[in-house]
C-alpha positions in Angstrom: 71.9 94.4 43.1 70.7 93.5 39.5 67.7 92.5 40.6 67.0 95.9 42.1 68.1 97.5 39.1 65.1 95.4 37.1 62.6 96.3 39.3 63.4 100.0 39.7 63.6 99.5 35.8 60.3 98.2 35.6 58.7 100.4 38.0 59.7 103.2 36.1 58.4 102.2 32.8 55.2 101.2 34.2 54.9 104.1 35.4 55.6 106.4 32.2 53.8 103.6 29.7 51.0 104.4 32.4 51.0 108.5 32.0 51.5 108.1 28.7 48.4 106.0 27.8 46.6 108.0 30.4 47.6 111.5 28.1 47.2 109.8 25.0 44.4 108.6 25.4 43.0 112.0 26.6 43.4 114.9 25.1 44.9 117.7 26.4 42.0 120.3 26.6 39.6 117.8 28.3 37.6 119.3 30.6 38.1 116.8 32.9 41.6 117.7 33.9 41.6 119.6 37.1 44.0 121.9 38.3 45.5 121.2 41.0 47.9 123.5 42.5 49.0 125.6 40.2 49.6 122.1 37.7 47.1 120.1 35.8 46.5 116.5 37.5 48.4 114.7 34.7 51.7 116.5 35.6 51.0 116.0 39.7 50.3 112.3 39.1 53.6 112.0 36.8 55.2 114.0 39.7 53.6 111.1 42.5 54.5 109.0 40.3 58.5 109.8 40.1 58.6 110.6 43.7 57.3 106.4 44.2 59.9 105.7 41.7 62.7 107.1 43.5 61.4 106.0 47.0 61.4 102.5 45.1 65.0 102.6 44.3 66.0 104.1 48.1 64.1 101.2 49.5 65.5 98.7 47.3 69.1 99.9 48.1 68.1 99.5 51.7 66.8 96.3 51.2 70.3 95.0 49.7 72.8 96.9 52.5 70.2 95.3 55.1 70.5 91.7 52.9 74.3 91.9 52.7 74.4 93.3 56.4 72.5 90.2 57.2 75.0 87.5 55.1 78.0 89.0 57.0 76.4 88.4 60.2 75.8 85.2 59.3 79.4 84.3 58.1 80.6 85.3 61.1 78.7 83.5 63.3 79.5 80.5 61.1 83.1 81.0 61.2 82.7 81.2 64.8 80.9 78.4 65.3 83.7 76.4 63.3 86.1 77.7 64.7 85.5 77.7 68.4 83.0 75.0 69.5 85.8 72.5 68.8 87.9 73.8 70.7 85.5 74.3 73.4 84.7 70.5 73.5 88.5 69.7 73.4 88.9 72.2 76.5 85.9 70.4 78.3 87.0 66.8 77.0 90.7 67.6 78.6 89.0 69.3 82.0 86.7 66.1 82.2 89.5 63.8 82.0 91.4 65.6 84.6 88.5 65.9 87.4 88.3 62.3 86.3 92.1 62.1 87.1 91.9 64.3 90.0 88.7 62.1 91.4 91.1 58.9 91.3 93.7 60.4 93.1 91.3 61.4 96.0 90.6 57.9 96.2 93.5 56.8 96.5 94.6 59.4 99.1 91.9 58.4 101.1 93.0 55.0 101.0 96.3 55.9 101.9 95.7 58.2 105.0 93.6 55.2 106.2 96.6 53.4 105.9 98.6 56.2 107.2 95.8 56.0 110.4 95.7 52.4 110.9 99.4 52.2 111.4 99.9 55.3 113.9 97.0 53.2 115.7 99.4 50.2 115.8 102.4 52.5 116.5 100.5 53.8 119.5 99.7 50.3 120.9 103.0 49.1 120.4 104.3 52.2 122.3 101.4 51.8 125.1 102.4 48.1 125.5 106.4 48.6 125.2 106.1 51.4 128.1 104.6 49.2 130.1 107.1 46.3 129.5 109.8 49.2 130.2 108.1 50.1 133.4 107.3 46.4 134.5 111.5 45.8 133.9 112.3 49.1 135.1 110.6 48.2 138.6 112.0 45.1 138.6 115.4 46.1 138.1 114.8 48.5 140.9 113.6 45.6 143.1 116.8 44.3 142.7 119.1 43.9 145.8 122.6 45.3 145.2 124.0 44.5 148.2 122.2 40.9 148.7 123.7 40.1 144.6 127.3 41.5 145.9 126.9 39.2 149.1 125.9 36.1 146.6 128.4 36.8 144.2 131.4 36.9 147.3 130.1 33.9 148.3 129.4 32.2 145.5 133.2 33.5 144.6 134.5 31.6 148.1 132.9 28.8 147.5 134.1 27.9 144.0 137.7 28.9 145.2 137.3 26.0 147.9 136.2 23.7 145.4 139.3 25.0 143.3 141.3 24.0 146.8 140.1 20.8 146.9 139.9 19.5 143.5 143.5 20.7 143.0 142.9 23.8 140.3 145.0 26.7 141.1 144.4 30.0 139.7 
């Protein structure tokens, strides 16, 4: 801001030290000045030359809001920068981790349901090969002849109980 002050400051003077040399040095009844307008030169220059002055100072007040517009802007991208980017890279640290978690523990899954796999597969044979052992007895116990076992047994029954007689055992 100062420094606009200064050169709106030193615009200005130039421009009066200029109309003033240019008057004194030339006197007022010189045929040279033209009218212009209504007004002699001198006084439409010293008006140009005002009007330039206070354009000067507008612009320079633009210049600054624009400047200071500009440094805010800046600040707060700054500030965001410091303030989130951190915390994005500890977000995306933490999510790497955990895919890297989460990647491991499909692994391991895998592993497992081949497990899982391998013994159903077992299960199954022993099942296949146990119904097969079932049917095999099953039959055979079917085979079996009652009647011809009840027959053996009686007999086998009468012929230890003549033993019995004959060695002298009673019941």
């Amino acid at each position: 801001m100062e420094d606009e002050k200064k050169i709106t400051e030193e615009t200005e003077n130039k421009a009066v030290e200029a109309l003033s040399a240019k008057t004194e040095s030339a006197p007022e009844s010189k045929p040279g000045n033209k009218i212009v307008g209504g007004k002699d030169a001198d006084r439409a220059e010293l008006e140009l030359l005002t009007e330039l002055v206070k354009l000067e100072k507008k612009t320079a007040k633009r210049t600054g809001v624009v400047a200071i517009s500009m440094i805010v802007i800046a600040a707060v991208f700054l500030a965001s920068v410091l303030l989130i980017v951190p915390k994005v890279l500890t977000t995306l640290t933490a999510a790497e981790n955990t895919l890297n978690e989460a990647t491991t523990l499909m692994g391991e899954l895998n592993d497992s349901l081949d497990g899982m796999n391998k013994m159903i597969s077992n299960v199954d044979k022993v099942l296949t090969d146990n119904t097969e052992a079932m049917s095999d007895a099953i039959q055979k116990i079917s085979d079996i002849d009652i009647d011809g076992l009840n027959d053996s047994i009686k007999n086998l029954n009468d012929a230890v109980e003549a033993l019995n007689k004959i060695v002298g055992v009673k019941k």
